[in-house]
N, C-alpha and C positions, 0 to 999 in steps of 0.2 A: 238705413239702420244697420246697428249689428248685432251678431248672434254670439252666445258665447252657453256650452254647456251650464247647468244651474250643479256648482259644486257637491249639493249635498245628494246628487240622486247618485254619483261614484260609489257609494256605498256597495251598492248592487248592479250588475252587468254582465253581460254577455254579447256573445262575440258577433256579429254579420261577415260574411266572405264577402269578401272587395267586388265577389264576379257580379255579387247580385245587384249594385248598383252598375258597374259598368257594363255588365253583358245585357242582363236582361229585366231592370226595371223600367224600361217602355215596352215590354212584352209581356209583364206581369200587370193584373186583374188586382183591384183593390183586396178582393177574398185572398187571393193567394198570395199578397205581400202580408195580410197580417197572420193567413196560416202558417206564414215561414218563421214568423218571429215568435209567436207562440209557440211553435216546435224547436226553433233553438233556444228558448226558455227553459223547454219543458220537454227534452228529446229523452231523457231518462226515466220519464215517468213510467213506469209498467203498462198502460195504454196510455199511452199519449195520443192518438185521436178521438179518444173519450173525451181530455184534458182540450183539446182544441175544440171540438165540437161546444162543449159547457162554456167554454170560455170567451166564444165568439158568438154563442148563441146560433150556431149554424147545425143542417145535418151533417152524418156520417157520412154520406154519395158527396156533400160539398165540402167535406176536409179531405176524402180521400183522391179526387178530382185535381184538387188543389195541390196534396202531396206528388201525386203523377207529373205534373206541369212541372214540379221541381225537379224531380226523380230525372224527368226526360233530360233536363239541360245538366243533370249530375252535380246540381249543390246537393242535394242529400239523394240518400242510397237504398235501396231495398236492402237490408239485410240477409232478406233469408236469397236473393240473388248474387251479391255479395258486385264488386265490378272490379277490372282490369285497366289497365290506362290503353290497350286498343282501342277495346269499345269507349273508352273516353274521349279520344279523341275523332273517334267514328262519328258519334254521337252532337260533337262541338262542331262537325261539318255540317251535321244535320242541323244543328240550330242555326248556323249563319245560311242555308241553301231556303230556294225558294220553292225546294221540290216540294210535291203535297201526298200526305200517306196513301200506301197502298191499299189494295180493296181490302187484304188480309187486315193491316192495322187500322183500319177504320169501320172494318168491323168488333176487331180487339175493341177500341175506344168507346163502341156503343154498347159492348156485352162488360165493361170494367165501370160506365157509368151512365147513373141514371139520370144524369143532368144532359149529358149528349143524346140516351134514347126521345127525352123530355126534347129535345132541340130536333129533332129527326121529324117526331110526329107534330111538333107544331109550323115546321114549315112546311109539311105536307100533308096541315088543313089550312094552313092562309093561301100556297098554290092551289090547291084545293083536286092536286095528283099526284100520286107517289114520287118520289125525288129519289133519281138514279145511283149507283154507288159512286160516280164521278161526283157527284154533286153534293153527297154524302162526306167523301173525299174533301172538297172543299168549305165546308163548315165548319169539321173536324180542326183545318189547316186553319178559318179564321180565330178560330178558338184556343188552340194552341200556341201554334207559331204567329199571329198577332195580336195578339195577348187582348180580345175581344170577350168580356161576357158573353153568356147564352142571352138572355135579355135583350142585350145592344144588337146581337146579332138578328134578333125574330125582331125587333123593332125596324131595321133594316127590307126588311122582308117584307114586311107591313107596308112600309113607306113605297118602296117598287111598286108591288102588287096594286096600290091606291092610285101608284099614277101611270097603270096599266103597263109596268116595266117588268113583270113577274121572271126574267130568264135570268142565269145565274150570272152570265156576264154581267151585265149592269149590277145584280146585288156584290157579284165580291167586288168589280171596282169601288160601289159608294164604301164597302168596309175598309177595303185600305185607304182609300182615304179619312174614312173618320180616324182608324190606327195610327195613322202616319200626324194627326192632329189631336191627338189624346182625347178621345172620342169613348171614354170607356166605363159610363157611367147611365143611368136611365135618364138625367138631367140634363148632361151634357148631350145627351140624342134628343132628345125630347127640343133642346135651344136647336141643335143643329137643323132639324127638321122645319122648326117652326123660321128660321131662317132662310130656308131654300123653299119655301113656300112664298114668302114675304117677295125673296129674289123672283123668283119666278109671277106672282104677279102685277110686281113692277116692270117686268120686260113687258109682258100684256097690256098695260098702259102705253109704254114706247113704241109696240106697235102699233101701236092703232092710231096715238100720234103722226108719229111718222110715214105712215100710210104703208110698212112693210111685210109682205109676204109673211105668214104665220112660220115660223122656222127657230130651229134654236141657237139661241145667241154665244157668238164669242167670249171669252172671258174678259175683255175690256168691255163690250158689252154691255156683259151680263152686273161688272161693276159698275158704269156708269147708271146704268139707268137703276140699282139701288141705290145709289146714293139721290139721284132724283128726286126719285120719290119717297123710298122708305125714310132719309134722311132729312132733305131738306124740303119733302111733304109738297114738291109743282104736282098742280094736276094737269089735264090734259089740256088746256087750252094755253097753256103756259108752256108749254112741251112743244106744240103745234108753232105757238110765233117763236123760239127760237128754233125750229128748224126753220121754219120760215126764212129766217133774217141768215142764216147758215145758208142756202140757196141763192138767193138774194146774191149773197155776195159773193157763194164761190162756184153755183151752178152743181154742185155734188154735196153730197150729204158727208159731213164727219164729225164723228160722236166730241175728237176734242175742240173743236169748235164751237159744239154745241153746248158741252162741257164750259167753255171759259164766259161763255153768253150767260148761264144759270149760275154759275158762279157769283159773277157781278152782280147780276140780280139778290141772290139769295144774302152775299154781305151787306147789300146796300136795304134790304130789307123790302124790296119787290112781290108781291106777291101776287096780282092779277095784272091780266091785259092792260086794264083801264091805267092800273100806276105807270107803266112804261109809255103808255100815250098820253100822261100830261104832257100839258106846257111844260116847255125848259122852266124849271122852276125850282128854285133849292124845297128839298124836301128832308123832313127829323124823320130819322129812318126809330127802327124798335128800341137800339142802342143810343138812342139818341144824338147822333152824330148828323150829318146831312151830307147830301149829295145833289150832284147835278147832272137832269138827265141828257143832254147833252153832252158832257162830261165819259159819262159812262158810256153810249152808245158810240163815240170815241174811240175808246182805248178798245172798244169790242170790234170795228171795221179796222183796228190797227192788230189784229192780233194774227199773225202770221202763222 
């Protein structure tokens, strides 16, 4: 399809700075995309975070959080601070650096808002221990510099903590990666979770099929055996004869072999033991097509 402005809204507009699509709209928070546009609507109003607040239905701690975010990366400005193009471009380092603030600014961050104090004390009652200023430091840095709600991030937390991961490494890696996947909504967490759940007890199937050491799976892996299971829904005794038949033929176990054996099956519309041990017999598979199982177990001992 295409897009094309609707002529009659030209009437009325205003301006956006080029940076905030190319610098930092994957670092920007749905609140603070639309705090910005509302402010450059409405940057003239005599309060204008009254005029934001009302207008987004949000508090004053969450437009003024939100102006900060912007403030830091220098599309808009404190006034009563006034700026230099030094610090501007001090500041333009700091946005592209992966350093994370200091103890001094991240306690600035929690005494300027009560959406970060709010994020302080609820990861440390889910750890259920005070959370050090290093660690503090890193909240701060996902909330910030990867443009992660508080929400997504205690959600994050939650999810660790449930499967007995509670240390910060493992929490800020799962946040950069949800960041680096736009990960930055209570929904989009909420899918993501309920899918690395699903992952994880499809590998639990695989192993117990495959008879392997409880351990955690590689990233081919960890894909193949969703698609297994979560996708084309084999369960274990089905999982069991094509490793079976992978042995059989090559003496070692390998997931893409095992992969192009489920495969077959799963086009050919296989779904227990019992169908793979007919008679060579043509058979109407769901799509109604047919197949032969001889035919099939074929192209599966030919697959190199």
């Amino acid at each position: 399809m295409k897009y094309s402005i609707n002529p009659s809204v030209f009437g009325s507009m205003f301006a956006v700075p080029t940076d905030v699509v190319t610098k930092h709209i994957k670092l920007a928070g749905s609140t603070q995309l639309k705090v910005l546009l509302v402010f450059l609507k409405s940057a003239n109003d005599e309060d204008v975070e009254q005029t934001i607040a009302k207008t987004l239905n949000i508090s004053l701690d969450e437009v003024r959080d939100a102006l900060y975010f912007w403030c830091d990366r220098q599309v808009i400005i404190d006034t009563a601070k006034g700026v230099t193009e030094e610090p501007k471009k001090q500041l333009d380092k700091v946005a592209l650096s992966v350093s994370k603030p200091s103890r001094e600014d991240t306690i600035k961050r929690g005494a300027q808002s009560k959406e970060i104090q709010f994020m302080f004390q609820q990861v440390q009652n889910k750890l259920g221990r005070l959370v050090t200023y290093a660690e503090m430091s890193t909240l701060v840095w996902l909330h910030d510099n990867q443009g992660l709600p508080v929400p997504v991030i205690l959600m994050s937390v939650e999810y660790a903590v449930s499967e007995g991961k509670g240390n910060f490494g493992y929490i800020e890696k799962l946040c950069i990666d949800w960041s680096k996947n736009n990960i930055d909504t209570i929904e989009k967490a909420e899918k993501r979770i309920s899918e690395m759940y699903l992952s994880k007890s499809a590998w639990r199937v695989v192993e117990t099929a495959f008879g392997i050491s409880h351990r955690r799976p590689s990233a081919n892996e960890e894909k193949f055996s969703a698609k297994w299971v979560n996708e084309w829904n084999f369960k274990k005794d089905m999982l069991e004869l094509a490793y079976n038949i992978c042995i059989d033929k090559n003496a070692k176990i390998s997931f893409a072999y095992i992969n192009k054996i489920l495969e077959s099956w799963y086009k050919s519309g296989i779904k227990t033991p019992e169908d793979v041990n007919k008679p060579e017999e043509k058979t109407t598979s769901k799509s109604g097509t047919s197949y032969n199982i001889k035919e099939i177990k074929s192209k599966i001992n030919n697959f190199d």
